[in-house]
MDTraj code that builds the backbone (N, CA, C; nanometers):
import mdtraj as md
import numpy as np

residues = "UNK UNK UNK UNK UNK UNK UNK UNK UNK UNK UNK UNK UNK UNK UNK UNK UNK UNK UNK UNK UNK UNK UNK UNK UNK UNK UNK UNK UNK UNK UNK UNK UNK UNK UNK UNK UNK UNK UNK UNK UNK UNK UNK UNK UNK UNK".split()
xyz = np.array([
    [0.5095, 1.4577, -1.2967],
    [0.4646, 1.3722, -1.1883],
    [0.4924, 1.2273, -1.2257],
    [0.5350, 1.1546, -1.1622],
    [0.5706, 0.9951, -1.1310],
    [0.3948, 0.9723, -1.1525],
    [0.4773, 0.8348, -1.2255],
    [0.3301, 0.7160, -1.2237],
    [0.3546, 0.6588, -1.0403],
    [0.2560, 0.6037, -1.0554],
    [0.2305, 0.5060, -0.9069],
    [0.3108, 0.3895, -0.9106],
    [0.3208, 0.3447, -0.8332],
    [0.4320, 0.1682, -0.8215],
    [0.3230, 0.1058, -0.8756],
    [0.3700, 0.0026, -0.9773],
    [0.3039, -0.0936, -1.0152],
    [0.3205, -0.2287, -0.9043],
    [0.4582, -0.2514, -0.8785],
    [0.4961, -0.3746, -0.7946],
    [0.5854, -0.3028, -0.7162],
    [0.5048, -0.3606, -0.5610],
    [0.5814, -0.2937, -0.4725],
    [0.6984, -0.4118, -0.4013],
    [0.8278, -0.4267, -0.3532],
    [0.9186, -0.4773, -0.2622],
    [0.8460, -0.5799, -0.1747],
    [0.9157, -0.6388, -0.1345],
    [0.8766, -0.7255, -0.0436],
    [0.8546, -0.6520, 0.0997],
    [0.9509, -0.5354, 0.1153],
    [0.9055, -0.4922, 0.2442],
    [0.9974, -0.5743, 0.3466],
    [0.9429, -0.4919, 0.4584],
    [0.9742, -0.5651, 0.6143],
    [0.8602, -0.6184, 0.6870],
    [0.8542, -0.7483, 0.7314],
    [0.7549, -0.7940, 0.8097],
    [0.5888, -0.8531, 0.7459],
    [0.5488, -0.8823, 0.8146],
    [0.4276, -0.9406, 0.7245],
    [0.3068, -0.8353, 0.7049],
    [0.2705, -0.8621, 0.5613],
    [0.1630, -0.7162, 0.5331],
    [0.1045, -0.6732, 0.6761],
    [0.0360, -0.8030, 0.7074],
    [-0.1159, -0.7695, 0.8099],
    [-0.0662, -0.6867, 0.9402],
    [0.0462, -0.6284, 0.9218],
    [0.1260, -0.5455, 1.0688],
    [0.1254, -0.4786, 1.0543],
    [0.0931, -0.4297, 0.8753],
    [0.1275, -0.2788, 0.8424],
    [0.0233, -0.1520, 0.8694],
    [0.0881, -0.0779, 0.9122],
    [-0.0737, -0.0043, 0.9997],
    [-0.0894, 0.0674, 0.8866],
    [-0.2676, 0.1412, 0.9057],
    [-0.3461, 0.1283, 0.8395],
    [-0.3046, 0.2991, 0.8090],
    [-0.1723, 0.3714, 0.8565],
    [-0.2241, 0.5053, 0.8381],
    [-0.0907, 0.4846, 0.7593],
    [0.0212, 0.3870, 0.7454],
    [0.1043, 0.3885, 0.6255],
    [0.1139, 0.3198, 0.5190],
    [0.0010, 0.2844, 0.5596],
    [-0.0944, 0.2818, 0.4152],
    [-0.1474, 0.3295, 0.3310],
    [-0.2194, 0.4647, 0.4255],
    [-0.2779, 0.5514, 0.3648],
    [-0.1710, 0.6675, 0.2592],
    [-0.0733, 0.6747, 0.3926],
    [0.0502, 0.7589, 0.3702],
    [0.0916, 0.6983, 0.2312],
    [0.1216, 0.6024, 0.2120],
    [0.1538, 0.5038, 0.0623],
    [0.1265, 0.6018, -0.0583],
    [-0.0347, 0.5324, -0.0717],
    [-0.1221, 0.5823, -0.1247],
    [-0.0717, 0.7188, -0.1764],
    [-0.1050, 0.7980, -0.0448],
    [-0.1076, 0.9551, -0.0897],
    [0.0135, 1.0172, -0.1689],
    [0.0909, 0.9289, -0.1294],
    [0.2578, 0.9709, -0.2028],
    [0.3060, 0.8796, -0.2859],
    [0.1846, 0.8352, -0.3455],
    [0.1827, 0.7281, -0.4573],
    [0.2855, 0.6693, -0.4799],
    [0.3086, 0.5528, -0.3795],
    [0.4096, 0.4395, -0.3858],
    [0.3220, 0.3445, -0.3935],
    [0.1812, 0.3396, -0.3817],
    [0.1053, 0.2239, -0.3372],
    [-0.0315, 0.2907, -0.4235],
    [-0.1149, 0.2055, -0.5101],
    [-0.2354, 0.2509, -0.5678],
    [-0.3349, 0.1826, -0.4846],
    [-0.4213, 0.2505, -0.4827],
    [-0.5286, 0.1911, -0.3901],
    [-0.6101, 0.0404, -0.3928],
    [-0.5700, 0.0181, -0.5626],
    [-0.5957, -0.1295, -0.6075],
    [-0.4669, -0.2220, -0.5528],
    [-0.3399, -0.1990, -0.5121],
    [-0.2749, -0.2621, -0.4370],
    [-0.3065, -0.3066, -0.3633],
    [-0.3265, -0.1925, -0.2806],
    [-0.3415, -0.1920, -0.1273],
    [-0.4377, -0.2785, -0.0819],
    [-0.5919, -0.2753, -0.1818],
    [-0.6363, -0.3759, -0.1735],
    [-0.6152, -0.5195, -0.1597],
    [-0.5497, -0.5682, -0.2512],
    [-0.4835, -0.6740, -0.2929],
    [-0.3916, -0.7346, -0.1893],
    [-0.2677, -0.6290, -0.1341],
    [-0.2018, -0.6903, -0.0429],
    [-0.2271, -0.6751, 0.1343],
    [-0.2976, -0.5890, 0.1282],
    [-0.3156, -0.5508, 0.3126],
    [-0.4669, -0.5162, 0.2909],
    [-0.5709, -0.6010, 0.1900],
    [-0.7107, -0.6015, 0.2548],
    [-0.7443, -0.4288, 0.2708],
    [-0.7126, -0.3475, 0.2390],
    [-0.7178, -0.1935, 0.2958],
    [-0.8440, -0.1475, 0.2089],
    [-0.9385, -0.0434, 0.2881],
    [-1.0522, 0.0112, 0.1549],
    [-1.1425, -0.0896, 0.2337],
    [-1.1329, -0.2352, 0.2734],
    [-1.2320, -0.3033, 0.2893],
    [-1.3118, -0.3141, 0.4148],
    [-1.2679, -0.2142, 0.4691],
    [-1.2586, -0.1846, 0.6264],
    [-1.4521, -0.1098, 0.6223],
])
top = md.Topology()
chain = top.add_chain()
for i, resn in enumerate(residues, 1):
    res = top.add_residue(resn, chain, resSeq=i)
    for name in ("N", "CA", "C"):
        top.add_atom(name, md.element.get_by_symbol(name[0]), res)
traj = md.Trajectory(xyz[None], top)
């Protein structure tokens, strides 16, 4: 099994657009750790 992304891409578009269920999707297919997600799209804080 793959570790999780430590540093993710810049991406397309600005975080705060990124919806909240490919986010989750991220997460689950560990491209994104949930302490990211925090960090860059506020997510968890909901």
């Amino acid at each position: 099994m793959r570790p999780a992304a430590r540093d993710n891409g810049g991406g397309f578009g600005p975080p705060e657009k990124r919806s909240r269920d490919d986010i989750a999707r991220d997460i689950k297919d560990r491209y994104l750790t949930p302490e990211r997600a925090a960090e860059i799209y506020d997510y968890g804080a909901d």
